[in-house]
C-alpha positions as CSV (number, residue, x, y, z in Angstrom):
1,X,-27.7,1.1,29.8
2,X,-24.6,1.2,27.8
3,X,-25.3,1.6,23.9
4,X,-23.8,-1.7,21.7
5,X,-23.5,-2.2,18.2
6,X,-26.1,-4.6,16.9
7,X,-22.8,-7.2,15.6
8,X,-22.0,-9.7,17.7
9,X,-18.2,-9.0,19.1
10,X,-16.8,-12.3,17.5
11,X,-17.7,-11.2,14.4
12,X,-16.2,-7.9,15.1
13,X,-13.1,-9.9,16.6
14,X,-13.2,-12.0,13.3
15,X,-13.6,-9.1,11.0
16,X,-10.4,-6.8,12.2
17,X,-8.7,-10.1,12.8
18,X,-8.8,-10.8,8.8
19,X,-8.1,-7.2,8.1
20,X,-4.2,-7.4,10.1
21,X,-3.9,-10.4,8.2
22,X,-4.6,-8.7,5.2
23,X,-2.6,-5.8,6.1
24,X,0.4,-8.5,7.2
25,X,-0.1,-10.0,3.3
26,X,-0.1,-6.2,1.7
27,X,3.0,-5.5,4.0
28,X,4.9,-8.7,2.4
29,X,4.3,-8.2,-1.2
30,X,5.2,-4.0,-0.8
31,X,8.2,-5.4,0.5
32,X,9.2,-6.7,-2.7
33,X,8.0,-3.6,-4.8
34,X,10.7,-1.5,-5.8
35,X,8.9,2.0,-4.7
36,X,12.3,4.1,-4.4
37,X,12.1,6.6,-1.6
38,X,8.2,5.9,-0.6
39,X,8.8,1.9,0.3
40,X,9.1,3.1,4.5
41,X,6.3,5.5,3.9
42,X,3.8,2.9,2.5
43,X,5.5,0.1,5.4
44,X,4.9,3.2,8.5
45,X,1.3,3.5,6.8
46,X,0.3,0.3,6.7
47,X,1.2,-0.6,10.2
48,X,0.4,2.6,11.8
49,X,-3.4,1.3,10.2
50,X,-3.0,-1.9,11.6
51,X,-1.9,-0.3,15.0
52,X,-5.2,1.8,15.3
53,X,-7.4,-0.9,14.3
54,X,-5.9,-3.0,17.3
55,X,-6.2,0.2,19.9
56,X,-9.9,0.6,18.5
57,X,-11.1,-2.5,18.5
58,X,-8.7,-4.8,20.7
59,X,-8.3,-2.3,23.2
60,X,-11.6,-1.2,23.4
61,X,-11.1,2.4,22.8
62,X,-13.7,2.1,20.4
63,X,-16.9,3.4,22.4
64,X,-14.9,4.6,25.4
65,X,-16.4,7.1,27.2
66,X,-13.9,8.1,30.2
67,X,-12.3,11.1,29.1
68,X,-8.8,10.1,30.3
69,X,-8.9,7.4,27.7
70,X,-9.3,10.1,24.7
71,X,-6.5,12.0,26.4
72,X,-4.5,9.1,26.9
73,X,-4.9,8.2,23.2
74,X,-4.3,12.0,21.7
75,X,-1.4,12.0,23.3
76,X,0.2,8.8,21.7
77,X,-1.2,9.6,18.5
78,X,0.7,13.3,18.3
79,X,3.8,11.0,19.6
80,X,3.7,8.8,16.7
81,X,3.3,11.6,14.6
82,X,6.0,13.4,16.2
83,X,8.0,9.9,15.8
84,X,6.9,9.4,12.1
85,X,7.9,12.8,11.3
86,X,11.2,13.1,12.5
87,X,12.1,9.4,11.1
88,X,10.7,10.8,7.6
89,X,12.8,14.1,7.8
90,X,16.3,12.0,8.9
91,X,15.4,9.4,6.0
92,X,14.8,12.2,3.5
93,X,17.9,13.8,4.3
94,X,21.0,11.3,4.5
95,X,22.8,11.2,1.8
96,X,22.6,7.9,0.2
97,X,26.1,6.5,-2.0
């Protein structure tokens, strides 16, 4: 027998369904916030939230319990980080005129 949470999964659906919209509404109004230097930081953050609450919930990884799937997913999460580093250090050093 496989082990679910006691919350039905629309409710679950419904739940992280309102949070990306939320997250969609925060991303908007940051938009218009002057925030100097940290205004791509707070957008990557934001959406690199909104991406893991898709893969946890939406893509079931949530509860997985093949060990391919957790190696599958360490691996794209040290490539995002590799990819949100290396943006960060080529955006922190261009010289802006």
């Amino acid at each position: 027998m496989s082990a679910h949470s006691t919350s039905s999964p629309l409710k679950t659906y419904v739940t992280i369904w309102a949070a990306l919209l939320v997250g969609t509404y925060v991303t908007y109004r940051v938009a218009f916030l002057d925030l100097g230097p940290f205004n791509a930081a707070v957008a990557l953050t934001i959406a690199t939230i909104k991406a893991t609450l898709v893969a946890l919930f939406f893509m079931h990884v949530k509860g997985a319990s093949d060990k391919m799937i957790k190696v599958v997913v360490i691996s794209a999460v040290f490539f995002l980080l590799l990819l949100l580093v290396l943006s960060m250090a080529d955006f922190g050093t261009r010289a802006w005129s």
